[in-house]
Structure formats: C-alpha cells, structure tokens
N, C-alpha and C positions, 0 to 999 in steps of 0.2 A: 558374436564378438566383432566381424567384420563388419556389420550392420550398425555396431557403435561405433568404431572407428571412423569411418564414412562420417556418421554424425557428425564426430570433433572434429573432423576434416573441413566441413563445411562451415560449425559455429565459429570455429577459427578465423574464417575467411570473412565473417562476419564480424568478429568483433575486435581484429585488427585493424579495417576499415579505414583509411584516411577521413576526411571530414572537407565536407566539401557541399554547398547550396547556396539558394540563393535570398532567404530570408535572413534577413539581418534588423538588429531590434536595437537602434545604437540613444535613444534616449533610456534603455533601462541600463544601472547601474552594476548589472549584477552580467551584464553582455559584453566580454572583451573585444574590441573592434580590430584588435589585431590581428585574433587566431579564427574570430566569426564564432567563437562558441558562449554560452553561459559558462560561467565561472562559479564557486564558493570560494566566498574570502580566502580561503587557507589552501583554492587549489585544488584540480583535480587529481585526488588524492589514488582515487579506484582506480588509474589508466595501468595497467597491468601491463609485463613485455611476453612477448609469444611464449617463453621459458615458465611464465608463472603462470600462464593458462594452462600450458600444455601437460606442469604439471599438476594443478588441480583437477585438469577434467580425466586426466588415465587416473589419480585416485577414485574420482567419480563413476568412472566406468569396471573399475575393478574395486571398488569396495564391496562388504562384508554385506550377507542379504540381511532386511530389514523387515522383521515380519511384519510394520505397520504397513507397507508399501503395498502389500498383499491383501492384508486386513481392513487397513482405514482405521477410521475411530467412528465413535458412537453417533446417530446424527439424530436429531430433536426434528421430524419431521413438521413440514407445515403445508396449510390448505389454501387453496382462494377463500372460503368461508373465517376461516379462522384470521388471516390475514387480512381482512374487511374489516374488522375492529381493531385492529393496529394502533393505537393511541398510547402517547405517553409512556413509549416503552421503547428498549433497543433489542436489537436482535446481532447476535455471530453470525453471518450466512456461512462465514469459510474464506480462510485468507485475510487479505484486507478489504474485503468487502462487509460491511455494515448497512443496518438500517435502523434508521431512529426516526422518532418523531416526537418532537414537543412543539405544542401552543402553535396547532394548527399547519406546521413545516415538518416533511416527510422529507428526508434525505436517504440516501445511500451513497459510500462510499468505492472506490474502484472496485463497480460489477468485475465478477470474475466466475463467473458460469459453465464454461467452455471443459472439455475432457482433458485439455493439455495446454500450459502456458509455455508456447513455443511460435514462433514464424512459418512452423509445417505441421499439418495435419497429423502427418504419419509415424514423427520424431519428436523427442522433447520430452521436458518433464512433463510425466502423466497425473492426473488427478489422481487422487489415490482414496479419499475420501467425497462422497456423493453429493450434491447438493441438497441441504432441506427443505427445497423452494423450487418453482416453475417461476419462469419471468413472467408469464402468462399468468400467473397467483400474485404478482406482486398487488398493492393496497397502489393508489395515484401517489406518484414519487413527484415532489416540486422540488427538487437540485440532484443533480448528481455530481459528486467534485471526483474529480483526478487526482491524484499524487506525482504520477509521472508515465511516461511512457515504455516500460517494462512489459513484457506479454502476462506476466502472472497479477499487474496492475489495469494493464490498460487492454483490453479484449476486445477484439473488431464485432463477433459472433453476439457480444455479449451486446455490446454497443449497437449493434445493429436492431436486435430483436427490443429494448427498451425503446429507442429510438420510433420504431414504428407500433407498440404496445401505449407507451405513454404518450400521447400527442401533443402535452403541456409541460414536458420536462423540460428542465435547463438544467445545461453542463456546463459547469463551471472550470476550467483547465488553466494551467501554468502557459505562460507565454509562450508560444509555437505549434500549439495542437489544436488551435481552432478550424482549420482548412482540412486535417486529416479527419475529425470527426465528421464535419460538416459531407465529407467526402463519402462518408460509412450511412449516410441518410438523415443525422442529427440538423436539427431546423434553429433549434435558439442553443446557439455555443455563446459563453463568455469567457475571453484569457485573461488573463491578471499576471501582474510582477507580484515580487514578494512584498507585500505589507499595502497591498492596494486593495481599498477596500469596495466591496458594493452592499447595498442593502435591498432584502428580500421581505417582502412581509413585515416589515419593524426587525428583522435580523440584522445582524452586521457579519460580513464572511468575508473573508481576507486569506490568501497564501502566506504561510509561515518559512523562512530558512531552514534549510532542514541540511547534514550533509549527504549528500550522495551524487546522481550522475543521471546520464540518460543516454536511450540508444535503442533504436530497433529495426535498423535495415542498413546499407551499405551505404557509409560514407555522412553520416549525422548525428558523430558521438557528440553529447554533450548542445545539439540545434535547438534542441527544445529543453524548457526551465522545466525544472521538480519541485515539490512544494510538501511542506501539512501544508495543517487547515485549523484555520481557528472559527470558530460560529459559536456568535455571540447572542443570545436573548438576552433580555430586560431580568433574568433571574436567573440564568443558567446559561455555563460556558463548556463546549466541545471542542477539546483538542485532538486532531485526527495528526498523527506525527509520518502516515505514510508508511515510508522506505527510508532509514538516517543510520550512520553512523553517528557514535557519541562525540556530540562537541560540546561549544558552549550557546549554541544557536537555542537551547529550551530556555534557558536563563534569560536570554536577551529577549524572549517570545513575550517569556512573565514580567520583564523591567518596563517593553510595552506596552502590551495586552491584559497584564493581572494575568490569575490564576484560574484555570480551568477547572471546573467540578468536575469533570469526567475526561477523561485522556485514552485516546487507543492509542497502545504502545507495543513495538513490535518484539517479538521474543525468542524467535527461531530466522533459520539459513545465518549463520553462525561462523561454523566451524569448514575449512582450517583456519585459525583464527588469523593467523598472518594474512591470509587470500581475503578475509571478509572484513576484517576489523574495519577497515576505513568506509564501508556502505551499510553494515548490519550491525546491529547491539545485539549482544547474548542478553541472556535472562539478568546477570548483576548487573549489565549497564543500566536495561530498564528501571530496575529498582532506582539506580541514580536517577532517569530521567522523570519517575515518579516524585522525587524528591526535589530535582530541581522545578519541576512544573507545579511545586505545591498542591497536585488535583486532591479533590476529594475520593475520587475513585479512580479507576484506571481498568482496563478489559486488555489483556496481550492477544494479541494479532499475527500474523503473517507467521504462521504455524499449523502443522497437522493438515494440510490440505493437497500440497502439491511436493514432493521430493525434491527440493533446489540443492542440499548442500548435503555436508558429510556425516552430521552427529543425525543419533538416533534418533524418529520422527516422535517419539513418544518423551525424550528428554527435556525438553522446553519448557513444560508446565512442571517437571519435578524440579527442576534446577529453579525453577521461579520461586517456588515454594520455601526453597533451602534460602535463598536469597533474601527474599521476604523476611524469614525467620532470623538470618542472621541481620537483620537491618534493623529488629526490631517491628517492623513493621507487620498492621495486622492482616493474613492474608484476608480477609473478609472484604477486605478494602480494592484490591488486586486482582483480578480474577482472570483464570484463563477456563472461558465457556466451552461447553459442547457444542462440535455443529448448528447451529440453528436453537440454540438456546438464547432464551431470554432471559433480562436482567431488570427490570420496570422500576427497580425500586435508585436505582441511582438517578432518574428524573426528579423534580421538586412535586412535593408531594399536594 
C-alpha cells in the first residue's frame, strides 16, 4: 500500500505540472499564443484540480481485485513466417496499436509493446495481457502514425526497437513530437496540424480533431497536438480516432473527408464517468461515433490490454454489444477482436 501511495505521490507531481518551453507553433490555428499551449475549440476540457485526481487515483488504488488483471484475455498468437504474407488484412496487436495493410501500404498504429504504459519501469499501469507479436516478427511497416503523447500511445522502448528494425519506416506525428522521436533514433519523422495533408504512395493521410489533451513529463501539458488519423486510398478509407472524447469533431471529419469504410474506435478507460467523460467514450458513445462516422465497419480499440481506469477490464466488449443491439445496429459490423486477431474481410475485396 505504501508502494502505491509513493506512486500517486509522484503521478501527482506530474501531472499538476505548470506548462512551460520553448517550442512554440504560432501559424497553427489550433496553438494559443497566449498560454503557449494547443487548444480544442471547446477547451481544455480534461485539466483536472489536485481534489479530482486525488480522488480518482485512491479509488484506483483501492479498488475491488479484477480477475482480468491477473488473467489477461485470450491472444491469437503470430510468427515472423506467418507475418511475411501480411496482405490485405488488419490485425488487433492490443491497445491502440494496429496493423493493416492495403494496396501495397503497411501501416501501424501507436506501437505499444512495452510491460507497462508509465514514465517508470517499476510503477504504473501494468500490461496485463501479452503481446501476439515480436517487433522483431513484424512484415516491412511504411508509416507509423501517432495519436498523441500518452505512455499507453506513444512508447519510447517500442519506438526505439521499430526505429532500428525497420530502416524505411516514417512516423508520421501531430505537431510537437518530431524532435522527441527523432531523439529515441527515428530517422524520417513527419508532424502535421489537424487537416494537413501529405501523400504516400498515391495515399492521402491527414491528422483529424479529435477531443482530448497531451502530456508526459513535467511542465508540457497540452506542448504537443493529438490527432486520429484519416488515410485515404483510391477505394478505401481508414479512420484511426486514437484517444477522444465525444464531440462533434467526427461529424465535421465526414463534412470534410467523406465517410470511412473502417473506423478504430476506442471503447474502454471509461469510468468514473465524471473523471473520464471529457477524454474517453464508453462503449454507447462509440456506437454514436459509429454512426456519426457513417463507417462500413469499425473494430474497438483502447481495451483489455493495460488496467487505466475503474470499470471491469472484461466490460467494454459486453457493454459494446448491448449497445450495438439497442442501436439497432448489426454487431457483425462492429467488432471488438482478440489480441492479435485478424479481420481481412473488412479490406475491398
């Protein structure tokens, strides 16, 4: 118990933090020149005061035991052999990390490999489910996008090992993270505002609005932008939505961009809902954000992998279900995968 305390003693100290450097990005729209931070239209919504950390994280630390956390979930293992024919198919690694590839473009999504998504080795939320994959096994990855700089998103170990495994990879990241990768041994970084576009192979990839926040060391809440991700072929569109609370930023993505055939949409770290609503969607937002994103498909994400918040690790995909069903909507369409399961048929066939 004192071993935890110590913890929140410390994450506190962290993520109280004043805001203070010296990158400053004053032709993006989306960068307040006043306070030196990114902004979303509506406002940093997630800046918490000591009293609502302190009492989220003693819930956190004396909450009820979770047999997932001990357990895991089920994982779809995979090989260097079997990952060599990687084509036309997506994969769950776990968390918000994905792998997909169509029409010759291998992407992944925030690698997230690492035992624990925390700033210390020894502390922090623990993996709790394995990986199905070696970085060392991955197929040649041509983009890796970021979402934002969260440790359960953005992973230095994880980063680091791609970085020197794949020698032809680009990272594509939200304005502010290109000197911190660069930093970790990555050789071709590109950052982006929201809605700025570059093209890959006849691809179009672009950072989306999304809401939430940023932060992972002392004194740089909110220095660096968060993003989805829209990636666009000539016949097929990918919404990667990241880390969001529910706004109206999907809506405005599709007034845009049109409508994504496939959407990652996140569906767990929840609850208490008051502490999380403004950076996370439970399982009925997503169904809205399914809805507003008019995808053909959609895969939930950022669940079952790491213990971040309070409700059961195993609740996410039932709640999705119940949701699903009371929307009308057909779960077949919707899916929350196994570990390291794959799903090939939602590419154009």
């Amino acid at each position: 118990m004192l071993f935890r305390w110590a913890f929140l003693a410390i994450f506190f100290s962290i993520t109280l933090s004043g805001c203070s450097g010296t990158m400053t990005y004053p032709n993006s729209p989306n960068f307040n020149k006043q306070t030196a931070r990114f902004q979303h239209p509506k406002g940093d919504l997630h800046n918490k005061s000591f009293a609502d950390l302190f009492k989220f994280f003693s819930a956190y630390f004396t909450r009820e035991s979770d047999e997932r956390e001990s357990a895991g979930f089920p994982v779809v293992l995979s090989s260097k052999s079997n990952l060599a024919t990687f084509k036309e198919n997506l994969m769950w690694v776990g968390h918000s990390t994905l792998l997909l590839n169509h029409s010759g473009l291998t992407i992944m999504t925030d690698p997230q490999f690492s035992g624990k998504a925390s700033p210390f080795s020894f502390m922090g939320p623990k993996r709790v489910t394995s990986s199905p994959l070696k970085i060392a096994d991955l197929p040649q990855i041509d983009l890796v996008v970021i979402s934002h700089n969260h440790y359960d998103h953005l992973d230095e170990a994880s980063i680091r090992e791609i970085a020197k495994t794949q020698l032809s990879v680009e990272f594509l990241v939200p304005l502010g993270l290109k000197s911190l990768l660069e930093e970790w041994g990555a050789k071709n970084v590109t950052e982006l505002d929201w809605w700025q576009q570059v093209q890959r192979k006849g691809v179009t990839i672009q950072p989306t609005p999304v809401q939430h926040w940023s932060k992972r060391k002392f004194f740089d809440r909110n220095k660096t932008l968060w993003s989805g991700w829209m990636i666009q072929w000539s016949d097929f569109a990918f919404y990667f939505a990241g880390d969001a609370g529910y706004s109206s930023d999907f809506k405005e993505t599709v007034e845009k961009l049109g409508n994504p055939d496939l959407a990652a949409i996140p569906i767990g770290a929840y609850e208490p809902r008051d502490f999380m609503k403004s950076a996370h969607i439970n399982p009925e937002e997503a169904v809205r954000v399914f809805s507003d994103l008019g995808a053909k498909y959609a895969i939930g994400i950022h669940w079952g992998t790491f213990k971040l918040t309070l409700e059961p690790m195993n609740e996410p995909p039932k709640r999705l279900k119940k949701a699903l069903k009371a929307a009308g909507v057909d779960g077949k369409t919707f899916r929350a995968l196994k570990h390291g399961e794959m799903w090939p048929e939602v590419l154009p066939n």
